[in-house]
C-alpha positions in Angstrom: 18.5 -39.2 -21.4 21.1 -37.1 -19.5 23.8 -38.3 -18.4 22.8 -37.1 -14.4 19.3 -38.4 -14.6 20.6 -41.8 -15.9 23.4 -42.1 -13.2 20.2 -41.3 -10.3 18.3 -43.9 -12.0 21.1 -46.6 -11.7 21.8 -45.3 -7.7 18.2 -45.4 -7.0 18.4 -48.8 -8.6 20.9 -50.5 -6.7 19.7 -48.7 -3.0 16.5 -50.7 -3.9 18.3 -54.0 -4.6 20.6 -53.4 -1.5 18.1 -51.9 1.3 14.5 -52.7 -0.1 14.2 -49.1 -0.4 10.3 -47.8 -1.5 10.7 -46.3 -5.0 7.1 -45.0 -5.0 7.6 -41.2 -3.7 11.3 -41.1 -5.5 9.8 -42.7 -8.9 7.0 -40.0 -9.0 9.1 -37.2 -8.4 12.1 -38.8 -11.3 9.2 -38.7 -13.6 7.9 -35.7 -13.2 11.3 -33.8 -13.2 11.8 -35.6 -16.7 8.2 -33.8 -17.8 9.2 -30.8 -16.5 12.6 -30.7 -18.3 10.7 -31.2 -21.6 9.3 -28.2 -23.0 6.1 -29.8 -24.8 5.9 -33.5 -23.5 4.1 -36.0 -25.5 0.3 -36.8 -24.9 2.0 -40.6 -24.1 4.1 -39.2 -21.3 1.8 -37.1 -20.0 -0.4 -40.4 -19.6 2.3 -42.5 -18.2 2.8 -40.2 -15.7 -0.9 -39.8 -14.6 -1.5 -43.5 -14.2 1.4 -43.8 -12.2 0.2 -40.7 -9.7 -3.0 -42.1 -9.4 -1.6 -44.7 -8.3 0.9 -44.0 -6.1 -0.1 -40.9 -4.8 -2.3 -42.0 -2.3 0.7 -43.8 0.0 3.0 -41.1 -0.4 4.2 -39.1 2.6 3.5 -35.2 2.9 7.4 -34.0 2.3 7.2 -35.3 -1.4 3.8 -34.3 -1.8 4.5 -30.5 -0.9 7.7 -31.2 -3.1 5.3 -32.2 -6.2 2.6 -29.3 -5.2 5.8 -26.7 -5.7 6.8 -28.2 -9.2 3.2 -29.6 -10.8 0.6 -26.8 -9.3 1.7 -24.1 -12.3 3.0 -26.6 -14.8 0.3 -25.5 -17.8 0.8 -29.6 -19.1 -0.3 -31.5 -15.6 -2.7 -33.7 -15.6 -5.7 -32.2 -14.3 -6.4 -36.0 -12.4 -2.5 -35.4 -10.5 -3.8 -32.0 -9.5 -6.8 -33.7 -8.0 -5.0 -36.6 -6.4 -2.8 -34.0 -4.6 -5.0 -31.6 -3.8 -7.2 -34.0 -2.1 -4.6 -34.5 0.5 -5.7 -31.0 1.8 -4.0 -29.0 3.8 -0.5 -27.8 3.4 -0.3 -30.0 0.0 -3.2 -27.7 -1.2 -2.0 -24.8 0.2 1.1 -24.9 -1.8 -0.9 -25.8 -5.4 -2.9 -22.8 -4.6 0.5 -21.1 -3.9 2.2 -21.8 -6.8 -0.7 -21.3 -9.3 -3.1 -24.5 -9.2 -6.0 -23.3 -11.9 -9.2 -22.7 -9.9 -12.1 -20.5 -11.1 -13.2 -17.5 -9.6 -15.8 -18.7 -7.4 -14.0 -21.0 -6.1 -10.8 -18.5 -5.1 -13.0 -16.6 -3.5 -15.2 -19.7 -1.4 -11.4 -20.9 -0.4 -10.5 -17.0 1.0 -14.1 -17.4 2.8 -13.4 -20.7 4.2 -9.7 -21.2 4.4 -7.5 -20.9 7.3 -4.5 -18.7 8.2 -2.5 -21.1 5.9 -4.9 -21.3 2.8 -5.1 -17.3 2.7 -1.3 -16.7 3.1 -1.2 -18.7 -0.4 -3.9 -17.4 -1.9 -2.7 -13.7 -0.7 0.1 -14.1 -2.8 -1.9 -15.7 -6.2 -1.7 -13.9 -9.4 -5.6 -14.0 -10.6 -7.0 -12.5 -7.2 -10.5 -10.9 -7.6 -11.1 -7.6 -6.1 -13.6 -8.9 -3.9 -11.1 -11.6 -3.0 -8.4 -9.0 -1.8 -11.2 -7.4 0.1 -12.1 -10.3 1.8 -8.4 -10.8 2.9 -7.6 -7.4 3.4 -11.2 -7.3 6.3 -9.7 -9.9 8.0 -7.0 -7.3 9.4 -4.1 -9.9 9.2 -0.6 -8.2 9.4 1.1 -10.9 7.6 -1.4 -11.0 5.0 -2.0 -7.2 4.3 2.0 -7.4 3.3 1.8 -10.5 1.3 -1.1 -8.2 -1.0 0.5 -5.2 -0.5 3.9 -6.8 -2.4 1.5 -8.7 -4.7 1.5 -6.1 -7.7 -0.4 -8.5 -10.1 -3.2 -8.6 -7.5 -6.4 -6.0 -7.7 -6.0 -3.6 -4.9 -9.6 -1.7 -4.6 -10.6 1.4 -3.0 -11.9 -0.3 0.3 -9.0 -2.5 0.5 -6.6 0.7 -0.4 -8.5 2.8 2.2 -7.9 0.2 5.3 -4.8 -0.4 4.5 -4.2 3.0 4.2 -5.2 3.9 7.7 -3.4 0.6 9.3 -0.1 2.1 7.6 -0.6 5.2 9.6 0.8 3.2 12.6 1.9 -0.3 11.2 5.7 1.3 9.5 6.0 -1.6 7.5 3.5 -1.2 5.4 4.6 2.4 3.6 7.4 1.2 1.3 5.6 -1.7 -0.3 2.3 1.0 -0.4 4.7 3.4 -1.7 5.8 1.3 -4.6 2.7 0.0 -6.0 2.6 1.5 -9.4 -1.0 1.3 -9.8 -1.7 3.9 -6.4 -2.6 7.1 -7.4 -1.0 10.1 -5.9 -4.0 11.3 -4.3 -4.3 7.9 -2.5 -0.6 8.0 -1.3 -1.5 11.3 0.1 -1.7 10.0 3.4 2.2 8.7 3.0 3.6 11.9 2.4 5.7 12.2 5.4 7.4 9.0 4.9 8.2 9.5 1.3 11.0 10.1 -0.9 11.2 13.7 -2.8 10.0 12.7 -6.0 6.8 11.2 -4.6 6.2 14.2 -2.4 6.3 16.4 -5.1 3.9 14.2 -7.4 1.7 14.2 -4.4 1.8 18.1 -3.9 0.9 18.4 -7.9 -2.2 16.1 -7.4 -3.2 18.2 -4.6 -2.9 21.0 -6.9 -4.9 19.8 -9.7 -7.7 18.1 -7.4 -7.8 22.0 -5.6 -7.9 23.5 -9.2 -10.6 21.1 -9.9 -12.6 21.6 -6.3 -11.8 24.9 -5.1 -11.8 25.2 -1.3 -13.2 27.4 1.1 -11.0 30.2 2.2 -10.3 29.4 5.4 -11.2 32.4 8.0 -7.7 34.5 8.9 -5.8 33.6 11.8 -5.9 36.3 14.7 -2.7 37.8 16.0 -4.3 36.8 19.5 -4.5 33.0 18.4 -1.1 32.6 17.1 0.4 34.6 20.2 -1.3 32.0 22.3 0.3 29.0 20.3 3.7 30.5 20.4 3.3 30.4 24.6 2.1 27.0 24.4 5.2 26.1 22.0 7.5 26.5 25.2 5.2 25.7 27.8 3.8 22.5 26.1 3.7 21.1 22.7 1.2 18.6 23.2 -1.3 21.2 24.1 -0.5 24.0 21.3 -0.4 21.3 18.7 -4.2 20.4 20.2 -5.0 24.1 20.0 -3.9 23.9 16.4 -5.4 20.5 15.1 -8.8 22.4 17.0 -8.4 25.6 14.6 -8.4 23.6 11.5 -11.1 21.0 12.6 -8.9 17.7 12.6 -9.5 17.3 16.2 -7.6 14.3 18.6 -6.5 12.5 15.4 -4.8 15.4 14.0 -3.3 16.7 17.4 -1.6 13.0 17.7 -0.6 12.8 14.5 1.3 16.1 14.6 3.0 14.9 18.1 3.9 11.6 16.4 6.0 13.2 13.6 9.7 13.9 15.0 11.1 15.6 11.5 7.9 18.3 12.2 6.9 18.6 8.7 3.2 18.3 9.7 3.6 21.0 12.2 5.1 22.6 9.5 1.7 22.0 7.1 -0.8 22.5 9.4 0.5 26.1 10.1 0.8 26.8 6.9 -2.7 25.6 6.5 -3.4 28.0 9.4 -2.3 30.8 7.9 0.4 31.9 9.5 3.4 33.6 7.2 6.7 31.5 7.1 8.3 33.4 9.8 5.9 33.2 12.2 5.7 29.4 11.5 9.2 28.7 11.7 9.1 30.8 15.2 6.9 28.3 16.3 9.3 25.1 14.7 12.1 26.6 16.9 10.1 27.6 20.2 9.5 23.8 20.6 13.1 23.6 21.3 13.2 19.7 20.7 15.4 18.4 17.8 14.2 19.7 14.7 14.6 23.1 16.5 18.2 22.8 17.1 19.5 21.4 13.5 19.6 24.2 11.2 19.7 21.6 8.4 15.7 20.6 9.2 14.9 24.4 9.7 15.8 25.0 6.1 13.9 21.9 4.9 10.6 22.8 7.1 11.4 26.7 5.6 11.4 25.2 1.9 8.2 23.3 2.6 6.3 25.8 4.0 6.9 27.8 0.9 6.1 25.5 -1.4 2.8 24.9 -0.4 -0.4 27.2 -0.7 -2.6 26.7 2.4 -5.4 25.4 0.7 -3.0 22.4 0.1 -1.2 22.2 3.3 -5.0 21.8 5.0 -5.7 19.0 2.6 -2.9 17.3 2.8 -2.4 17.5 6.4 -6.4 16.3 6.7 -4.9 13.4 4.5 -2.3 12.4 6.9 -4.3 12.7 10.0 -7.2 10.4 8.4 -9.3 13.3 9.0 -12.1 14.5 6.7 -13.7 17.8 7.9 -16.9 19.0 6.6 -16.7 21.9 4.2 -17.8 25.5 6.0 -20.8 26.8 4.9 -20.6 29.3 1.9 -22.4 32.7 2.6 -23.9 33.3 -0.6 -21.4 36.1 -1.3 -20.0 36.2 -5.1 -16.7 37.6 -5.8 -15.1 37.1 -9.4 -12.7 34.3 -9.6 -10.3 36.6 -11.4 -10.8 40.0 -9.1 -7.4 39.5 -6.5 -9.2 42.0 -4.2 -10.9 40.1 -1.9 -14.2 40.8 0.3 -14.9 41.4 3.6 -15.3 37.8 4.1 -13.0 36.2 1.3 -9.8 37.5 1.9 -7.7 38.3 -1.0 -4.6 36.0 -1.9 -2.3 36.0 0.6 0.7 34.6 -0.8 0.5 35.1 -5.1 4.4 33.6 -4.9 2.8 30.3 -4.2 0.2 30.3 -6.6 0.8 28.1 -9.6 0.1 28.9 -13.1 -3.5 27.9 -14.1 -1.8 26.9 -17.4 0.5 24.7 -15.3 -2.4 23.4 -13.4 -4.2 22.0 -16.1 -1.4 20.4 -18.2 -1.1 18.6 -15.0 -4.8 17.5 -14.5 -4.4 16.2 -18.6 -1.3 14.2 -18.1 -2.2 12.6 -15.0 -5.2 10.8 -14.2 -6.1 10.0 -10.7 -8.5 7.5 -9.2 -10.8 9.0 -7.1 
C-alpha cells in the first residue's frame, strides 16, 4: 500500500478515536480510490467493496455521493449493485453517473431525454453513445445551453433535422458558428449558411461544393438585369440602404429574410453576393459597395476583398449561396421548353449566353471535385 494512502488511513484513524468522527462516507470513498488505482482489481475486491456500498450508501450525504458518481459512473469494473445504489438517490447523484458515462441502453437514454429535467439533459447532452433521435429530441427543446453542449459533443450523432435547426438558430445566436464550424463530420454544403463568419479555407471549400452541387444540378439562368433596375438601386444606395437592399433581396426572390440578412452583415460580403447573383459586372457592384458610404465604403482594404469575391464567384453560385445564408429557398423558375446545347456558348433569346467565361471552372476540375468530396445532402 502507498505510503500516502497508509498515512490517510492512520489520520482518519486517530480523528475517529479523538472526535467520534463517521467513517462511513470517507471509508467508501478510501476504498474505492484504492480500486480505481488498480488497473484490473480482483473479483474479492470488487466484492468487498459492493457489500460495503450497499451498505453504507444509503446514509451517506449528497457531496460524497456526487463525489463517487464522478469516479464510479465510467469505471468499466463497478459493481453494477453500486451503480444502482447511487443512482437511486436520483437527482443530481444520477445526473452526474449519466454525465460521466453510467451504462444505460438505448431506450432508456432516450426515455431519460423525454422525461428528464433541465439537469438530466445537460448530462446526457454531453454523453458519448447519444442516438440520433436522442440529439433530436434535445436539440427540439430549443435550449441554448444545451444546443452548445451537442454542438461541442463531436462523438454525438448530429442529424439533418437537428443540423438544420441549429443551423437557422446560429443565424442569430453568434455562439453557435465556431463550434458548428468545427465539427468535422458537417459537410460543406451544410456550413453553407456560415459562410460569412468563416475562415478562408472553409469559404473556399464551401465555394467548391457549390460548384460541384451546380455542376451536378444546373440552375436556371436567371433573367438579365435592366440598366433601369440597377440605376434605381444605385439611387437608393445613397438615399437608403435598407430599402435598395429590399429592392434587391425582391429581384432575386429571397424576400424580408434576405433584405435583413444583407442589412445585418457590416463587412457587406452578402451585398457583395447577391449582386453578383444579380448580375451586375464587378464595377457596377462595387459602385454600389461604395455609394452606401458606411464603413466598408471607406476602407479600401474591404473594397479589394468584396472586389476579389465578386470575381470569384459565378452568379449561379453567389444566388445559392446567398439563398443559403438568408435561410431562403426559392422555387425554381419555370423552364420554357426551349433546348439550347449545353456546349453552344451562343445563347438564345431567352438563355443568355455566359456572361463571365473568366469565372467558369474547368468541367475537368469540377468533377475531380465531386469524386474526392462527398457531401451529405
Amino acid at each position: 500500500m502507498p505510503a500516502s494512502v497508509s498515512k490517510e488511513l492512520a489520520d482518519l484513524a486517530r480523528l475517529a478515536r479523538e472526535g467520534g468522527l463517521d467513517l462511513s462516507p470517507i471509508s467508501l470513498r478510501v476504498k474505492a480510490d484504492l480500486l480505481l488505482s488498480t488497473s484490473h482489481p480482483s473479483p474479492t475486491d470488487l466484492a468487498a467493496f459492493n457489500e460495503m456500498a450497499e451498505a453504507l450508501l444509503p446514509g451517506i450525504d449528497e457531496a460524497t455521493a456526487l463525489i463517487l458518481a464522478r469516479k464510479l459512473a465510467g469505471w468499466p469494473h463497478t459493481p453494477a449493485p453500486v451503480l444502482a445504489g447511487l443512482a437511486a438517490k436520483g437527482g443530481a447523484v444520477l445526473a452526474e453517473l449519466l454525465r460521466h458515462g453510467m451504462p444505460v441502453s438505448e431506450a432508456e437514454l432516450e426515455g431519460l431525454v423525454e422525461t428528464g429535467d433541465e439537469a438530466m439533459r445537460a448530462a446526457l447532452a454531453v454523453r458519448s453513445d447519444l442516438t440520433a433521435q436522442a440529439v433530436i429530441m434535445l436539440v427540439s427543446s430549443a435550449n441554448r445551453a444545451l444546443d452548445l453542449a451537442l454542438i461541442a459533443n463531436h462523438s454525438a450523432p448530429m442529424p439533418r433535422a437537428a443540423v438544420d435547426s441549429l443551423i437557422a438558430r446560429a443565424r442569430t445566436e453568434p455562439t453557435y458558428r465556431p463550434g458548428l464550424l468545427a465539427r468535422p463530420d458537417l459537410s460543406n454544403l451544410e456550413l453553407a449558411p456560415l459562410f460569412l463568419h468563416a475562415g478562408p479555407e472553409r469559404r473556399l471549400a464551401i465555394l467548391e461544393s457549390l460548384m460541384a452541387r451546380e455542376a451536378l444540378h444546373p440552375s436556371e439562368r436567371r433573367p438579365a438585369l435592366s440598366a433601369a433596375t440597377f440605376s434605381g438601386w444605385l439611387d437608393l444606395a445613397a438615399e437608403d440602404r435598407d430599402i435598395a437592399f429590399a429592392a434587391i433581396a425582391d429581384h432575386l426572390g429571397g424576400g424580408a429574410a434576405l433584405a435583413a440578412a444583407i442589412a445585418a452583415d457590416a463587412s457587406r460580403d452578402l451585398a457583395a453576393l447577391v449582386l453578383t447573383a444579380s448580375g451586375t459586372t464587378v464595377e457596377e457592384a462595387t459602385r454600389f459597395l461604395i455609394r452606401l458610404g458606411d464603413d466598408t465604403a471607406h476602407s479600401v482594404e474591404r473594397i479589394f476583398a468584396l472586389v476579389a469575391l465578386m470575381r470569384s464567384v459565378r452568379p449561379a453560385i453567389a444566388f445559392r449561396l446567398a439563398m443559403h445564408i438568408a435561410g431562403t429557398i426559392v422555387a425554381a423558375p419555370q423552364r420554357r421548353g426551349q433546348h439550347q446545347p449545353s456546349m453552344d456558348p451562343s445563347g438564345t433569346p431567352s438563355r443568355a449566353g455566359h456572361a463571365r467565361p473568366e469565372a467558369q471552372p474547368a468541367m475537368s476540375d469540377v468533377l475531380g471535385k465531386i469524386g474526392a468530396r462527398r457531401e451529405r445532402g
